[in-house]
C-alpha positions in Angstrom: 0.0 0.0 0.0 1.3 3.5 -1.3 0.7 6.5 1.1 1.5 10.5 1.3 1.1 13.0 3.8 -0.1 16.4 2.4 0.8 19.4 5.2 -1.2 22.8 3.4 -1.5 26.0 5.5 -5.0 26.6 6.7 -6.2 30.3 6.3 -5.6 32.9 8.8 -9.0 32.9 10.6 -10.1 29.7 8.8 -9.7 26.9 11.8 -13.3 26.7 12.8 -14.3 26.2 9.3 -11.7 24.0 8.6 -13.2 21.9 11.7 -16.7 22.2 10.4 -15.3 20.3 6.9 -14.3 17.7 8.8 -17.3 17.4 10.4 -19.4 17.8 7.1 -16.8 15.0 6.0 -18.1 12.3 8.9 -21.1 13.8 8.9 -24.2 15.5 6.9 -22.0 14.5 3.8 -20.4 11.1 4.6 -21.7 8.8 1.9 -20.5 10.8 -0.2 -17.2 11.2 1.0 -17.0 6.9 1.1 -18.1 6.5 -2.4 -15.6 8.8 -3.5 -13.1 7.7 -1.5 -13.8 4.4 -2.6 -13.7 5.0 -6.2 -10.3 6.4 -5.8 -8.8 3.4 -4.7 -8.2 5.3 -1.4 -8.1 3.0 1.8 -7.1 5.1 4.7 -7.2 8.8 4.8 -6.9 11.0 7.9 -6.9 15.0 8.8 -5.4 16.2 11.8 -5.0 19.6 12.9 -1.3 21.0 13.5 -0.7 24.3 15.6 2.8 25.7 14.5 4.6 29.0 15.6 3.7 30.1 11.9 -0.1 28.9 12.0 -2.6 26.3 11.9 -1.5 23.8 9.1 -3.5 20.5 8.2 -1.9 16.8 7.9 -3.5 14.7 5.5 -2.5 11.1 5.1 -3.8 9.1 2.3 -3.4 5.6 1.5 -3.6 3.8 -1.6 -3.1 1.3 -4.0 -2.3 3.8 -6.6 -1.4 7.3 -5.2 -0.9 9.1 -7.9 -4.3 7.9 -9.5 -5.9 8.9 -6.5 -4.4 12.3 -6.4 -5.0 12.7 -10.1 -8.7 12.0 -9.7 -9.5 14.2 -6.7 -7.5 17.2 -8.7 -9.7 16.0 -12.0 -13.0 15.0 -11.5 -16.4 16.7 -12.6 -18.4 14.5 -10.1 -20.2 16.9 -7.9 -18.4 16.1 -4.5 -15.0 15.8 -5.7 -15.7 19.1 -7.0 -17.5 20.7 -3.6 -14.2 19.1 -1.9 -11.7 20.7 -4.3 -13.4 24.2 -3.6 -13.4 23.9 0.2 -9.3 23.3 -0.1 -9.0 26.2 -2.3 -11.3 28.1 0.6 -9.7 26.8 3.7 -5.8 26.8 2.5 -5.8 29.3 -0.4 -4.9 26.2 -2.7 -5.8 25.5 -6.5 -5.6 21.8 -7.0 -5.7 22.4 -10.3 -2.3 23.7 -10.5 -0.8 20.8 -9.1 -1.5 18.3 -12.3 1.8 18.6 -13.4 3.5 17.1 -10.4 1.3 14.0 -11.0 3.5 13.1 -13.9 6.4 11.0 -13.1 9.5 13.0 -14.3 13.1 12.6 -14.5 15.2 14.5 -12.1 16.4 17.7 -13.1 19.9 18.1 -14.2 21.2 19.9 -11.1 19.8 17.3 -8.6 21.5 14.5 -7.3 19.8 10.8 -6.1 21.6 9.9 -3.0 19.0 7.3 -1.6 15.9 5.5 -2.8 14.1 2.9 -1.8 10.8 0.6 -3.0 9.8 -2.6 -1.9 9.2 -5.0 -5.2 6.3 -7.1 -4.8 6.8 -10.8 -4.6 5.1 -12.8 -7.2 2.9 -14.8 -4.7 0.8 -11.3 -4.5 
């Protein structure tokens, strides 16, 4: 199982709402949430609330088969929720999902970086 965390700023003034979300999330709009999440592929996804010297900043953690499908999905849907959800992000941390399609591609590493460690565990084939 793949996973990311996501850390985004949350807007000066923007907590409570932020909290609310969340709640809307488990709550008035929770199926929903499950059938999106399910579509995705995503297995495990939580928010938590992190109070830093610089602000209030929000942890997601996202499991999944396929990350980057995930991600890619939630950034383009038209399905109504996905849609609702992207517009609460862009209300509550200032961010346009839409501008992060690019990093979804898998690119090479620029010229002036150097790989000094990877890791990835192969899958056997009795999987």
């Amino acid at each position: 199982m793949a996973g990311i965390i996501l850390t985004f700023p949350i807007v000066a003034g923007k907590v409570e709402a932020w909290r609310r979300f969340c709640q809307e999330l488990s709550g008035s709009r929770r199926q929903m949430y499950e059938a999106s999440r399910q579509r995705l592929g995503i297995t495990r996804e939580r928010l938590a609330l992190v109070e830093t010297p610089f602000g209030s900043e929000a942890v997601t953690t996202l499991e999944a088969p396929d990350v980057d499908r995930a991600l890619g999905q939630i950034i383009a849907s038209k399905l109504p929720f996905d849609r609702w959800y992207r517009e609460k992000v862009q209300e509550l941390h200032g961010i346009n999902l839409a501008g992060y399609e690019q990093f979804l591609q898998q690119t090479p590493l620029p010229p002036n970086q150097e790989l000094i460690f990877e890791w990835t565990l192969l899958a056997s084939a009795g999987e």
